[in-house]
C-alpha positions in Angstrom: 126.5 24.2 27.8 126.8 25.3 31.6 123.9 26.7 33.3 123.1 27.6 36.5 119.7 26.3 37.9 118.3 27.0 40.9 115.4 24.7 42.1 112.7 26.3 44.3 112.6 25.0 47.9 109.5 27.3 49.3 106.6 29.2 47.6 108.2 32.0 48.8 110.9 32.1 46.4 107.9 31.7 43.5 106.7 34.9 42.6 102.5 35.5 41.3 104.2 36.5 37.7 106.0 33.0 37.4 102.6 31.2 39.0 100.5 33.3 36.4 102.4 32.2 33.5 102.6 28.7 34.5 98.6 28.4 34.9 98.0 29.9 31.7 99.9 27.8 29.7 98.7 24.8 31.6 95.0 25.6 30.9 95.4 26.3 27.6 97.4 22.9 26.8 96.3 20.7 30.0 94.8 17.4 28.1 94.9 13.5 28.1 97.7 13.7 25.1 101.3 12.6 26.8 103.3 14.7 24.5 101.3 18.1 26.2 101.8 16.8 29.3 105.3 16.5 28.7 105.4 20.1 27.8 103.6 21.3 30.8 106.5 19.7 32.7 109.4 21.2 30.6 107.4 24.4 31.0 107.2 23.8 34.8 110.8 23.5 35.5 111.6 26.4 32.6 109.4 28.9 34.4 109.7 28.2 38.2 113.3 27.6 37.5 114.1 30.4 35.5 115.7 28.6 32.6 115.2 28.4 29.0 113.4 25.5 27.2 116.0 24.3 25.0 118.0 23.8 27.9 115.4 21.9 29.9 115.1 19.4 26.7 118.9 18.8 27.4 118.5 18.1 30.9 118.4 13.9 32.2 115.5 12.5 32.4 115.9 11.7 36.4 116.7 15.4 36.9 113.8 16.5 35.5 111.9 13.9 37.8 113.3 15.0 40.4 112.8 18.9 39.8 109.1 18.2 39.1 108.4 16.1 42.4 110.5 18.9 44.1 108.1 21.5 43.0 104.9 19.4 43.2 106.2 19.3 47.1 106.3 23.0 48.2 102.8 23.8 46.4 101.4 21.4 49.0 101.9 24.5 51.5 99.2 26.3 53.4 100.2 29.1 53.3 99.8 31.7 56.5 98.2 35.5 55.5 101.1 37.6 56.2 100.2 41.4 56.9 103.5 42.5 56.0 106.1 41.9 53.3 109.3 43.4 51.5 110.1 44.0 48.0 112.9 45.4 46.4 113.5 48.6 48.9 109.6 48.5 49.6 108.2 47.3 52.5 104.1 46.7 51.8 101.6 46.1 54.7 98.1 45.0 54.1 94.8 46.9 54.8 95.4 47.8 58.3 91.4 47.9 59.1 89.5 45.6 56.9 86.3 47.1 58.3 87.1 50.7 57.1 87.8 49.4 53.1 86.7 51.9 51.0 84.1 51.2 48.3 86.5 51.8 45.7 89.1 49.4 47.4 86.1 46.7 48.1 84.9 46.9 44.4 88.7 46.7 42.7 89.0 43.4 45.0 86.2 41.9 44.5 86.8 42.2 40.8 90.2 40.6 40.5 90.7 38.2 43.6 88.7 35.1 42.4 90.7 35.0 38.8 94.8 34.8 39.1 95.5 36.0 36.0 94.1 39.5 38.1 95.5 38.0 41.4 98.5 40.8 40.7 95.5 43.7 40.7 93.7 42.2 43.8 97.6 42.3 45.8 97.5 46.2 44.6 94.3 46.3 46.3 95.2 44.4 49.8 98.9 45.3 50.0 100.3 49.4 49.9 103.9 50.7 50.9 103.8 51.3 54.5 104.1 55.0 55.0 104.1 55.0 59.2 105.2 52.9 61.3 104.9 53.1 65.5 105.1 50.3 67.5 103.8 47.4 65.0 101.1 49.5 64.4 101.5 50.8 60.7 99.6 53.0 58.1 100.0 52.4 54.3 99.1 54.9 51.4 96.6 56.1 50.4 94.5 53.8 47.5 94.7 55.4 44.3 93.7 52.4 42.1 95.3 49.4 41.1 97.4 50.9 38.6 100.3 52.1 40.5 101.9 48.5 41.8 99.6 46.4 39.9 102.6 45.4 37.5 105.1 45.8 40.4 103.0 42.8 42.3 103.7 40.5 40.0 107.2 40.3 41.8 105.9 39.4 44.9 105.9 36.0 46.5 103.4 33.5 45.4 102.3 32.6 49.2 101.7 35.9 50.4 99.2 36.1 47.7 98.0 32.5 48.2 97.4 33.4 52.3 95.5 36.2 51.8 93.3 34.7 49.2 93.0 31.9 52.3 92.6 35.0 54.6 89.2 36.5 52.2 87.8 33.4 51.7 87.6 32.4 55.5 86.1 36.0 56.5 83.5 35.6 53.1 82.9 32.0 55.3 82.3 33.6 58.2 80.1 36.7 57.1 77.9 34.4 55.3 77.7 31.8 58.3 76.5 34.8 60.3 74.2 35.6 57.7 72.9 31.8 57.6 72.3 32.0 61.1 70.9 35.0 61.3 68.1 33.9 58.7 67.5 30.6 59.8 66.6 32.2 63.6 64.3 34.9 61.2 62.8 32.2 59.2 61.9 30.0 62.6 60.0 32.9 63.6 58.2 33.5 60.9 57.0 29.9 60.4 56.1 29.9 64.2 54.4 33.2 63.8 52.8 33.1 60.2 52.5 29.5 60.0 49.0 29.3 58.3 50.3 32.5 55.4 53.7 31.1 54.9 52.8 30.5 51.3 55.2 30.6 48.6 57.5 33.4 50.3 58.5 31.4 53.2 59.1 28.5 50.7 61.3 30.7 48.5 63.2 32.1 51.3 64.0 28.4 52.7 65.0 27.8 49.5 67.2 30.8 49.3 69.2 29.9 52.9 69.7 26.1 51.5 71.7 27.7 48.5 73.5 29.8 50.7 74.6 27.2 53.1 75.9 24.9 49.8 78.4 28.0 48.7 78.9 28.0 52.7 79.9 24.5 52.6 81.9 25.0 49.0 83.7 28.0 50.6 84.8 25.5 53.0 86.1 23.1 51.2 88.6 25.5 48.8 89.7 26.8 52.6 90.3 23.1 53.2 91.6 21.6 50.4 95.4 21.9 48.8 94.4 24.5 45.9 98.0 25.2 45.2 98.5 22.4 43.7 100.3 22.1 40.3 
């Protein structure tokens, strides 16, 4: 049997529906047992590959081996956060004013970007059909929940997805840095001020900016590490 297989060479040409489906059934059958392991390889190259299973148990051994280092390869990308992409006849921009996100928008996102089984929901959130467009500057439509493209995102490339994920988690970084600083410099004061009435309240709030420089710190480290990976 002759079948065409075409072998990913970017995470661009991975969509978030293909990378959903993959990290389900890995979760669900991930363990120290060689035969699931072996599954979650077959699954790999069925899925990102767009073939079916009983032809993946055909295939060589070496090809397989090959495939699988081939994919393990392009999810070592960074991925840049892209404002704009197309798909289908579609051309989608992301929120052109992060600062003027409605509550609405802010709550749907906040909701479904730290899961990726939601990741296509959060994209309905962050990415619209551009409606306008003068001069590079552009204005998308108007948010109507994540119903409308929510299904339609999961057609969208993998790394656009994956860079503004990167995107949110270094602003998060850098809001709560501010806010670190901000209460450490409060804090000084206080203990310079109030020294003698400190008490248990200026223990507590110590306490409080120590936990939020360890999230800090963990934010950092997802930013920094390779969490494509496969």
């Amino acid at each position: 049997m002759q079948v065409d297989l075409i072998v990913p060479d970017k995470l661009s040409e991975i969509t978030i529906g293909q990378y959903q489906e993959f990290l389900e059934i890995k979760e669900n059958n991930e363990g120290e047992n060689h035969e699931l392991n072996d599954f979650i390889i077959q699954k790999m190259v069925s899925i990102f590959c767009n073939v079916k299973m009983n032809y993946v148990a055909m295939m060589k051994l070496t090809d397989i081996t090959d495939i699988f280092a081939t994919l393990n390869k392009i999810f070592e990308e960074k991925p840049q956060h892209q404002l704009r992409f197309t798909l289908g006849n579609t051309e989608f921009g992301f929120i052109p004013n992060i600062e003027e996100i409605t509550m609405g928008e802010y709550v749907d996102l906040e909701n479904n970007i730290s899961s990726w089984k939601d990741m296509h929901k959060a994209m309905a959130v962050m990415y619209r059909p551009i409606i306008k467009d003068l001069k590079g500057k552009y204005e998308i439509e108007k948010y109507n929940g994540t119903h409308n493209y929510s299904e339609v995102m999961k057609f969208a490339p993998v790394d656009i997805a994956m860079g503004a994920m990167l995107f949110f988690w270094t602003l998060n970084n850098e809001l709560l840095q501010y806010t670190l600083d901000y209460l450490a410099t409060e804090t000084e004061q206080m203990i310079t001020a109030e020294k003698h009435n400190l008490g248990e309240n200026g223990a507590g709030l110590i306490q409080s900016i120590n936990s939020l420089r360890e999230t800090s710190s963990y934010l950092k480290e997802l930013q920094d590490s390779n969490f494509t990976s496969v």
